[in-house]
BALOBA-1460 file (C-alpha; in Angstrom, 3 decimals):
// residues 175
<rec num="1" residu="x" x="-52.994" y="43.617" z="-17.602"/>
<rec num="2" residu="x" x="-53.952" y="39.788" z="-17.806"/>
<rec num="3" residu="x" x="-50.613" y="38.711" z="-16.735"/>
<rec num="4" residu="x" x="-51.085" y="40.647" z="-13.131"/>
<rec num="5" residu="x" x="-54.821" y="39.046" z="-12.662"/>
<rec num="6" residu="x" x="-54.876" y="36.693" z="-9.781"/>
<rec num="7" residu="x" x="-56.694" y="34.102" z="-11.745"/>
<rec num="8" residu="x" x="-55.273" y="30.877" z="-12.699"/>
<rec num="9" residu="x" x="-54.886" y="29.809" z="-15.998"/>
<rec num="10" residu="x" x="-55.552" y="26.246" z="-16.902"/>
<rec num="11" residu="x" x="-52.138" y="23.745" z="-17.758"/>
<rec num="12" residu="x" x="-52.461" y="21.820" z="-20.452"/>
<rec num="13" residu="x" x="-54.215" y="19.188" z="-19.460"/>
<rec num="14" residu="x" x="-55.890" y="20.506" z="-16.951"/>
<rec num="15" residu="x" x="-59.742" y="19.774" z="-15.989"/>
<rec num="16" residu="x" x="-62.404" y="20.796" z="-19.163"/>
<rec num="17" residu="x" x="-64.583" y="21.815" z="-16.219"/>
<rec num="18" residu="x" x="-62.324" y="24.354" z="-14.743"/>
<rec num="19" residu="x" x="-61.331" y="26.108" z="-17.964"/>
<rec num="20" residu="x" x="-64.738" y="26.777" z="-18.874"/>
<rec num="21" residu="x" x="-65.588" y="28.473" z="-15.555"/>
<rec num="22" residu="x" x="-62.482" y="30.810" z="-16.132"/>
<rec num="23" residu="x" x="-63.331" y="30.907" z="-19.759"/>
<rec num="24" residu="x" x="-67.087" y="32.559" z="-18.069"/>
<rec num="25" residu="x" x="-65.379" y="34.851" z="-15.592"/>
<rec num="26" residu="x" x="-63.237" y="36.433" z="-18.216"/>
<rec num="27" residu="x" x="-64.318" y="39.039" z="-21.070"/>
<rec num="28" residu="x" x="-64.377" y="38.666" z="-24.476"/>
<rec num="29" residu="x" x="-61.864" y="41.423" z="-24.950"/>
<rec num="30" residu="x" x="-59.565" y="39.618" z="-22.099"/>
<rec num="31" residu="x" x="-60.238" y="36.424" z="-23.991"/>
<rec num="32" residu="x" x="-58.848" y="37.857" z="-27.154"/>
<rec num="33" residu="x" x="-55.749" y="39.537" z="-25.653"/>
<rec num="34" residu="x" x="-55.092" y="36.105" z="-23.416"/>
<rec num="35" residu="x" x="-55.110" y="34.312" z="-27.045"/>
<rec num="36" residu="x" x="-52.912" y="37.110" z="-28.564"/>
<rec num="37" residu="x" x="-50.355" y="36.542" z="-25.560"/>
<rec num="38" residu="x" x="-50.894" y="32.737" z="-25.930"/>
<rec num="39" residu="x" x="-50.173" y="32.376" z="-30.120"/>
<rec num="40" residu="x" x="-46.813" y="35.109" z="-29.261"/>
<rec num="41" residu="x" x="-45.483" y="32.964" z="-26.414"/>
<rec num="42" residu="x" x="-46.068" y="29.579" z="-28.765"/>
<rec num="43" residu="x" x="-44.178" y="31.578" z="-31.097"/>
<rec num="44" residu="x" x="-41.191" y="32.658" z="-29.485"/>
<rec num="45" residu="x" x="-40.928" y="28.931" z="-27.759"/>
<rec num="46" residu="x" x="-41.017" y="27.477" z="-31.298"/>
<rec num="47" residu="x" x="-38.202" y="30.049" z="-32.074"/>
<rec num="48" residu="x" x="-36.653" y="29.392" z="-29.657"/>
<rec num="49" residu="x" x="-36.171" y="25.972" z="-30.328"/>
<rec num="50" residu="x" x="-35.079" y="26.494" z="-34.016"/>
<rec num="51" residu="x" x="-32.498" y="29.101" z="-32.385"/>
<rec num="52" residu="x" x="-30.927" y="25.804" z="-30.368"/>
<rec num="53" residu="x" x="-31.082" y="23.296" z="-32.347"/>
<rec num="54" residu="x" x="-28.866" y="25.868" z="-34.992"/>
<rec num="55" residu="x" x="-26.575" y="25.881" z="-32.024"/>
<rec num="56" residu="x" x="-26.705" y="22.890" z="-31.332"/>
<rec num="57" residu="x" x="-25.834" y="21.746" z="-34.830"/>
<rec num="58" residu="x" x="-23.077" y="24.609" z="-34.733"/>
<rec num="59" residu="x" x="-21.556" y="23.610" z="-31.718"/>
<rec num="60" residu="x" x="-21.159" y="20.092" z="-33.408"/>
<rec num="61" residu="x" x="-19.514" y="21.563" z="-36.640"/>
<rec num="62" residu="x" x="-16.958" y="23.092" z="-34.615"/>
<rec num="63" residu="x" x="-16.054" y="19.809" z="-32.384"/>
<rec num="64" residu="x" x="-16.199" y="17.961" z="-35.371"/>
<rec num="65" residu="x" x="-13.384" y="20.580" z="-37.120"/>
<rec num="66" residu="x" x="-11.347" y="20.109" z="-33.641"/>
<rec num="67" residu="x" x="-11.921" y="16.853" z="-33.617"/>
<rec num="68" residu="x" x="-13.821" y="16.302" z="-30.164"/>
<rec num="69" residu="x" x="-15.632" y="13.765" z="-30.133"/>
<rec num="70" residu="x" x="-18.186" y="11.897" z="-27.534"/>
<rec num="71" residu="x" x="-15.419" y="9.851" z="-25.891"/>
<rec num="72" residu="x" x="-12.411" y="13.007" z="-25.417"/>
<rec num="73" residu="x" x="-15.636" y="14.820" z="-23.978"/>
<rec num="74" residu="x" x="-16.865" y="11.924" z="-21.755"/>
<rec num="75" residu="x" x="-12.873" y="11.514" z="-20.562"/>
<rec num="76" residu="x" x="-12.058" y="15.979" z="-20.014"/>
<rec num="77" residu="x" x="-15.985" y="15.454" z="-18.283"/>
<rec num="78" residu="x" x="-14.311" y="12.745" z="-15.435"/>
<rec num="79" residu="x" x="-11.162" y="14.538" z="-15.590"/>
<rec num="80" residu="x" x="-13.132" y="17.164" z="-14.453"/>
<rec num="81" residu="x" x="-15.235" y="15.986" z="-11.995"/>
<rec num="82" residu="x" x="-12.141" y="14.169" z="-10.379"/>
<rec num="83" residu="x" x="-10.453" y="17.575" z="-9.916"/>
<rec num="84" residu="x" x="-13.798" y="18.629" z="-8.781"/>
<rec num="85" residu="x" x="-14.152" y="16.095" z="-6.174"/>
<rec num="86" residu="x" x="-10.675" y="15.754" z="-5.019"/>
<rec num="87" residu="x" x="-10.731" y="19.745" z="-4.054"/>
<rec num="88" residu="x" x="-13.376" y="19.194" z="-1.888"/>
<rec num="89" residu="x" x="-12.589" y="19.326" z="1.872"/>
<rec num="90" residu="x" x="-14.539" y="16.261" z="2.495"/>
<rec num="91" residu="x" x="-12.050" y="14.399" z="0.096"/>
<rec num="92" residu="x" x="-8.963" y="15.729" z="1.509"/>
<rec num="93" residu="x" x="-10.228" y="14.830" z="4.911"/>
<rec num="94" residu="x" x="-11.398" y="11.039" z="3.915"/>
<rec num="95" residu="x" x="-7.935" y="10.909" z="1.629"/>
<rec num="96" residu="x" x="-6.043" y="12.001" z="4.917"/>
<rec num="97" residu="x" x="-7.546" y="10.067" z="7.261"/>
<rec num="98" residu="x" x="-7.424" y="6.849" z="4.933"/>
<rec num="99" residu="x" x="-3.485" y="7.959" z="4.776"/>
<rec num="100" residu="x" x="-2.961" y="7.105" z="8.545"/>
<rec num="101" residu="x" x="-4.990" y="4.247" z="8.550"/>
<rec num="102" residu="x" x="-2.741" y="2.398" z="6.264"/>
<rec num="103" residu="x" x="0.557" y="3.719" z="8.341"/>
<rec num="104" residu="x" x="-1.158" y="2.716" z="10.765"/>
<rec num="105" residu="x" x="-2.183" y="-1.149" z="9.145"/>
<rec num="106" residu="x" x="1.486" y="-0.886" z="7.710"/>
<rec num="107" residu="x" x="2.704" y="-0.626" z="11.552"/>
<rec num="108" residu="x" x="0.702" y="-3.140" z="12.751"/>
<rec num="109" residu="x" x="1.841" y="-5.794" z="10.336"/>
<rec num="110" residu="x" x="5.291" y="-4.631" z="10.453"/>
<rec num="111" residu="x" x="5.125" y="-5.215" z="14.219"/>
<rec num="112" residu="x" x="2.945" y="-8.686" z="14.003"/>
<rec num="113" residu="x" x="5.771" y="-9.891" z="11.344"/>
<rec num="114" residu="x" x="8.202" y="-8.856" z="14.405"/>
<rec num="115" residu="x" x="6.652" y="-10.846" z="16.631"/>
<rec num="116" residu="x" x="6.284" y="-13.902" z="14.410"/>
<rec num="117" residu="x" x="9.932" y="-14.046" z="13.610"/>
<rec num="118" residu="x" x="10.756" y="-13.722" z="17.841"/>
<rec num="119" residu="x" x="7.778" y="-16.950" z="17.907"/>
<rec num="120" residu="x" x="10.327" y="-18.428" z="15.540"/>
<rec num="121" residu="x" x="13.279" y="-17.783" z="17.454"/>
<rec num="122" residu="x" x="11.898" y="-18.953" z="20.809"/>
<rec num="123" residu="x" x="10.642" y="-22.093" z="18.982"/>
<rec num="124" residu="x" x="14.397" y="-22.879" z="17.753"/>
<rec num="125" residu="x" x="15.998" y="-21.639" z="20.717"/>
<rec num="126" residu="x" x="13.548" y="-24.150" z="23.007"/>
<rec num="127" residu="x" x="14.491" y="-27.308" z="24.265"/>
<rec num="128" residu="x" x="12.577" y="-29.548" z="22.764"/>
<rec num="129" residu="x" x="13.311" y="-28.379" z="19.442"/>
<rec num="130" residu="x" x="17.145" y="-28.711" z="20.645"/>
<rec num="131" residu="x" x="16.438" y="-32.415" z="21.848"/>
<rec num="132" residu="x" x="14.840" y="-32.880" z="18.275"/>
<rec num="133" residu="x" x="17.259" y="-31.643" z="16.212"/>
<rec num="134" residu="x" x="19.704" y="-33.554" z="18.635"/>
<rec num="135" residu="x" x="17.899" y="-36.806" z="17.645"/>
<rec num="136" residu="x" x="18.076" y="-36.010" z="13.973"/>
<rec num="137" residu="x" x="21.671" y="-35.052" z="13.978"/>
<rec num="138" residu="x" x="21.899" y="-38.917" z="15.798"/>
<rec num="139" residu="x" x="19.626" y="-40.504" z="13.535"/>
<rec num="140" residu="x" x="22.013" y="-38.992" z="10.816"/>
<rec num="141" residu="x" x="24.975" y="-40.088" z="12.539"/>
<rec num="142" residu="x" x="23.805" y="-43.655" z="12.639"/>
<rec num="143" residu="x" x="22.408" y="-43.657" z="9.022"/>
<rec num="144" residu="x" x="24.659" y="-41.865" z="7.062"/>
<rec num="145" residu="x" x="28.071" y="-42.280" z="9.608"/>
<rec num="146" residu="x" x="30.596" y="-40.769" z="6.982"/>
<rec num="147" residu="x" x="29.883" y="-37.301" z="6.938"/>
<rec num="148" residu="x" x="30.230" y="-35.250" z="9.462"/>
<rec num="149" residu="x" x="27.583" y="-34.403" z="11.735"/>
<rec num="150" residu="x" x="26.440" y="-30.843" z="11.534"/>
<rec num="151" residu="x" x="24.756" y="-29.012" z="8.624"/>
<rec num="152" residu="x" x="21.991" y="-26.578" z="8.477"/>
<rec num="153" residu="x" x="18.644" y="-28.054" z="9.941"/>
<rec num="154" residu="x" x="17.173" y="-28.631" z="6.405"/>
<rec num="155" residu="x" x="19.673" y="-30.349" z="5.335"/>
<rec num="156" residu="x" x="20.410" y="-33.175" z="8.155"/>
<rec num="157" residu="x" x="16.163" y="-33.647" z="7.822"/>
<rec num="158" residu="x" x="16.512" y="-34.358" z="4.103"/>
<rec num="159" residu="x" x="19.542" y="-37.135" z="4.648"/>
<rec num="160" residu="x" x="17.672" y="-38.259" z="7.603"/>
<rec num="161" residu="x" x="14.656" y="-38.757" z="5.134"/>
<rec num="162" residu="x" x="16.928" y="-40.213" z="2.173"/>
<rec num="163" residu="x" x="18.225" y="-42.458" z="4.551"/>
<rec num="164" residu="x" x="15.394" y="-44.095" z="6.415"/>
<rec num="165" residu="x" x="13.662" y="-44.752" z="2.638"/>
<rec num="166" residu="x" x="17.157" y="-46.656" z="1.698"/>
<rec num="167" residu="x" x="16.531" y="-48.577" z="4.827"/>
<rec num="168" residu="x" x="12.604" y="-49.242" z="3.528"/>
<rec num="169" residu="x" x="13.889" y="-50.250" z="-0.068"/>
<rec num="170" residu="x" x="17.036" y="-52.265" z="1.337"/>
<rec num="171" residu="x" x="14.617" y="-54.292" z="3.962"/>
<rec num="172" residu="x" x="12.161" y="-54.925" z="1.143"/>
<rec num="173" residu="x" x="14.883" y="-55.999" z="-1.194"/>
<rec num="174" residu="x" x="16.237" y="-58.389" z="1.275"/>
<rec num="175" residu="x" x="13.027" y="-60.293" z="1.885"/>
């Protein structure tokens, strides 16, 4: 009966002014039944509450005896959630589009390396590289005369350098 009236009942903490003009409105015998209902309800809450923290306590005993603890529950928790998240359709669709990107990336700087090396090629193949290398492979000639000319490029620049230092120590020594 005074759980279908209309009226409120004050929270806790509610306004001292508004409980005592619904404290006026009511009966005494509604008053008394209201407390009745109020002291059961505090009663089964505080029941309640022993009932979970036995559980609670419980549940512990028997992780303890399996040897769970906090960390193997925080891990099978993000092991879980993982799984979770990569079923959703929104992952599979980022995780799939991400997937061509990076063919796509891998593509791209497979083809730029492509057309670095040709750059390369062109350089080498030019003719002022060829009139360079010609005047190294002369330079060479002149310098180090008893070998024959020819020799991969690195190799007639390094002579080429050895040589023109010999030439800076032998001038030095001679004055």
């Amino acid at each position: 009966q005074g759980l279908l009236r209309s009226d409120s009942i004050p929270e806790v903490g509610e306004d001292a002014a508004a409980t005592v003009g619904v404290a006026e409105t009511l009966s005494e015998e509604e008053q008394d039944e209201l407390r009745k209902e109020l002291a059961k309800v505090e009663e089964e809450i505080q029941t309640l509450s022993q009932v979970l923290a036995a559980k609670e306590k419980h549940l512990a005993e028997i992780k303890r005896k399996l040897g769970i603890n906090s960390l193997q529950e925080l891990k099978q928790n993000i092991t879980k959630s993982w799984q979770d998240v990569t079923s959703t359709t929104a992952y599979k669709k980022t995780s799939e589009t991400l997937s061509q990107a990076g063919q796509k990336a891998s593509a791209a700087f497979s083809s730029v390396g492509s057309v670095i090396t040709k750059k390369f090629e062109d350089v080498r193949n030019s003719p002022t590289f060829k009139s360079f290398e010609e005047k190294v492979e002369n330079l060479k000639s002149k310098v180090g005369g008893s070998k024959p000319a020819g020799g991969d490029f690195g190799e007639v620049l390094n002579s080429a350098a050895n040589a023109s230092a010999t030439e800076t120590i032998t001038e030095q020594t001679q004055e």
